[in-house]
Backbone as CSV, one residue per row, in Angstrom:
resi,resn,N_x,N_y,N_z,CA_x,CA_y,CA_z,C_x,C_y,C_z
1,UNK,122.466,101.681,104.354,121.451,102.495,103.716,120.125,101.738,103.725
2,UNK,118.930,102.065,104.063,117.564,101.762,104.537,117.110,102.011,102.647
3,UNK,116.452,101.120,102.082,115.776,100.950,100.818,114.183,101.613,101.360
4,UNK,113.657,102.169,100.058,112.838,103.204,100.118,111.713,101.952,101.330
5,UNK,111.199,100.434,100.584,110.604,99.783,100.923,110.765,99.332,102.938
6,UNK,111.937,100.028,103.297,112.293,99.842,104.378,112.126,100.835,105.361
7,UNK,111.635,101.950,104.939,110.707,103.171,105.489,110.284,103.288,106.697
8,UNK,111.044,103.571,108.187,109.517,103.458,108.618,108.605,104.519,108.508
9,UNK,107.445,103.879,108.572,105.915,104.413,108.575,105.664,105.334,109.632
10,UNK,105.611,106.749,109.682,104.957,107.407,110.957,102.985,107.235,111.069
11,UNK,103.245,107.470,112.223,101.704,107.212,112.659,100.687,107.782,112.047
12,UNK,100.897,109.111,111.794,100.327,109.900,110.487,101.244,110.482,109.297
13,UNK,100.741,110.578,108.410,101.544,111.196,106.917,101.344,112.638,107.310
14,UNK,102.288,113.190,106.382,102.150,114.871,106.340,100.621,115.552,106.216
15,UNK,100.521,116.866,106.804,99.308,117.155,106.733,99.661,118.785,106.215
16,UNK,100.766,119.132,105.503,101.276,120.436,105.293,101.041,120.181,103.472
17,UNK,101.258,121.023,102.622,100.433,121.081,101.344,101.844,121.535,100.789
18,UNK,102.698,120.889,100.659,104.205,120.591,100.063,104.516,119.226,100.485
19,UNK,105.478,119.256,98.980,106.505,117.824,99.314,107.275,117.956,100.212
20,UNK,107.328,116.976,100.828,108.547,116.898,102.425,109.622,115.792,102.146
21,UNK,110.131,115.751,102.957,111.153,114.625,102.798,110.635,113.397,103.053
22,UNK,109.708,113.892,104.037,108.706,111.748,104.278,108.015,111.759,103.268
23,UNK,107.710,112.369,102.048,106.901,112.306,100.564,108.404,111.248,100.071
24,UNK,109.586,111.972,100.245,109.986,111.286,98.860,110.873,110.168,99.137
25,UNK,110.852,109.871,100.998,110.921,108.585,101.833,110.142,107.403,101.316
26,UNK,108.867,108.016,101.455,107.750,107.077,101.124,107.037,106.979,99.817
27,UNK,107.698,107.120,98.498,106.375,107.301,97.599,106.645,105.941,97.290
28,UNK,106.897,105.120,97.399,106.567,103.666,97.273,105.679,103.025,97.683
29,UNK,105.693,103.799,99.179,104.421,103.128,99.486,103.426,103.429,99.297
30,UNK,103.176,105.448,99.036,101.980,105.531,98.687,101.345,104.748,97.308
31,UNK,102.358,104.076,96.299,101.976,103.730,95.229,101.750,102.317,95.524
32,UNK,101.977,101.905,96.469,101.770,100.591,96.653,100.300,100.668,97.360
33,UNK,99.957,101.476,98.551,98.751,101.641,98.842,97.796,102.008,97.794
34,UNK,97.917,103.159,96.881,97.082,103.040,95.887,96.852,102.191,94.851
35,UNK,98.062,101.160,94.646,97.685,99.672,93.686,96.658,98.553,94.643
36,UNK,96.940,98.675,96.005,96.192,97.790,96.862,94.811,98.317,96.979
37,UNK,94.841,99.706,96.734,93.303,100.292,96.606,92.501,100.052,95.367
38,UNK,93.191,100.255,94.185,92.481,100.091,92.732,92.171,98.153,92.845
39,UNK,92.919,97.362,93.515,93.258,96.211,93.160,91.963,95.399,94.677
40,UNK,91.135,96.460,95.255,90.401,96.206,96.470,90.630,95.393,97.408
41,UNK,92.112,95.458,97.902,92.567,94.992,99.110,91.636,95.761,100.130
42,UNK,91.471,95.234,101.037,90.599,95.629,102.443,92.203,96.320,103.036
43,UNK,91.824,97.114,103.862,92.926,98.286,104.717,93.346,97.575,105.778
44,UNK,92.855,96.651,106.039,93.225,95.908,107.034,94.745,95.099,106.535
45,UNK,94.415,94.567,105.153,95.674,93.685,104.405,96.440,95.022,103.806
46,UNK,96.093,96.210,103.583,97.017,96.963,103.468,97.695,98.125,104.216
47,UNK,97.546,97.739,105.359,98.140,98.331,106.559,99.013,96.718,107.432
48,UNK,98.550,95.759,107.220,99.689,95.021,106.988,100.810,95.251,106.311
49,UNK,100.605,94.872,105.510,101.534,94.492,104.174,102.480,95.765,104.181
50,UNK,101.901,96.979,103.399,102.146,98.163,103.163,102.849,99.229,104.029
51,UNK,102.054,98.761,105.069,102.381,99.501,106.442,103.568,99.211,107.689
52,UNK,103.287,97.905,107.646,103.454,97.496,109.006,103.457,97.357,110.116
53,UNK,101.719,97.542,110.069,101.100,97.796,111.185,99.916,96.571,111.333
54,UNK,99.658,96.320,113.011,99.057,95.568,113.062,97.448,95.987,113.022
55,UNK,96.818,95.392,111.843,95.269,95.842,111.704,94.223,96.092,112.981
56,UNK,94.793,95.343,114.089,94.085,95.127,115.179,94.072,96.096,116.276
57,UNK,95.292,96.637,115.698,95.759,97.858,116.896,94.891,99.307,116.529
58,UNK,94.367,99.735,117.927,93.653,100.961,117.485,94.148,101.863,116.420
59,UNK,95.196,102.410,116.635,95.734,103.344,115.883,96.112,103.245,114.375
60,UNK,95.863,101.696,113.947,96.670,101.518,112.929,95.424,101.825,111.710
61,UNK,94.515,102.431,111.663,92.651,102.809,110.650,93.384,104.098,110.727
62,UNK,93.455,105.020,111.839,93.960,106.197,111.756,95.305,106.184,110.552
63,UNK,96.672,105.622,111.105,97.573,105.597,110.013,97.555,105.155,108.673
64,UNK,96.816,104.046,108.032,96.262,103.801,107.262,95.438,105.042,106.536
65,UNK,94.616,105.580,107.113,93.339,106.930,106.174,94.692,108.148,106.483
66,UNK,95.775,108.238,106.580,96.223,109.081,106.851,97.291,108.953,105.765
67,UNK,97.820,108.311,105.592,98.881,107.273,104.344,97.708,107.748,102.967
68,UNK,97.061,107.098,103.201,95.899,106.535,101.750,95.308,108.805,101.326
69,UNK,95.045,109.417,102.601,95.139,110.750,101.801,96.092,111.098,101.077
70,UNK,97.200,111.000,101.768,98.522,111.159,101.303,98.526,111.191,99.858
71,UNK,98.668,109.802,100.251,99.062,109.141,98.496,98.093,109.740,97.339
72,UNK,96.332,110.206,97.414,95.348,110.564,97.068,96.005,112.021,96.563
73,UNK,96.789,112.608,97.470,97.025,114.468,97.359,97.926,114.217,96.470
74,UNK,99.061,113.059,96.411,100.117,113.027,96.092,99.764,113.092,94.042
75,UNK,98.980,112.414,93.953,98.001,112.210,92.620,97.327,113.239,91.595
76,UNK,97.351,114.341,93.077,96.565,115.511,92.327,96.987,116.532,92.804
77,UNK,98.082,116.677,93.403,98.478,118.356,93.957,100.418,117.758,94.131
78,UNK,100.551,117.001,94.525,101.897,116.525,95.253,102.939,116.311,94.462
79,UNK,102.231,115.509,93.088,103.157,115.436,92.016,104.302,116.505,91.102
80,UNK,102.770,117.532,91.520,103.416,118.977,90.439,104.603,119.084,91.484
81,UNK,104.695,119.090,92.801,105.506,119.414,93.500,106.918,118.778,93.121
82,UNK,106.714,116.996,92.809,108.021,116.488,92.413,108.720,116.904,91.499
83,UNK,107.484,117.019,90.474,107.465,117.399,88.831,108.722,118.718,89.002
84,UNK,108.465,119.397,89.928,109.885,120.781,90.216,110.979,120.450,90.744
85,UNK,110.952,119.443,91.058,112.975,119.002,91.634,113.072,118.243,90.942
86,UNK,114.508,118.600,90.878,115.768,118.222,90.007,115.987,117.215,89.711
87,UNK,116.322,116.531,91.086,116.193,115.006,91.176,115.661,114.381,92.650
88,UNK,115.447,112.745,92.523,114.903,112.029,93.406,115.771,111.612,94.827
């Protein structure tokens, strides 16, 4: 069994306006990206860390702002969504 922290990361996060199954794959990390955001990690150390992606690689600014909406929707629209199932 793969621990939530063991995730992998797709290249982009959901872009559909419901919880999905990669929401409740990943809400660790979105909460970890948003502690690295309040806490002003640069995206570079949190697409490391968080991600596991290499900062250097083109694509990895894209996955990063794509994660970090995520987690942003997840805050203000995404939650009510959890807030309705049963369980985790």
């Amino acid at each position: 069994m793969t621990s939530e922290l063991e995730q992998p990361v797709a290249d982009q996060a959901p872009l559909i306006e419901r919880f999905t199954d990669y929401d409740r794959a990943h809400l660790v990390t979105y909460l970890r990206l948003l502690d690295a955001a309040r806490d002003g990690a640069d995206w570079r150390e949190a697409a490391r860390q968080v991600l596991a992606r290499d900062p250097d690689h083109p694509a990895s600014r894209a996955c990063w702002e794509s994660h970090m909406r995520r987690a942003e929707w997840m805050t203000h629209t995404g939650y009510k969504h959890l807030a309705s199932l049963r369980e985790l």
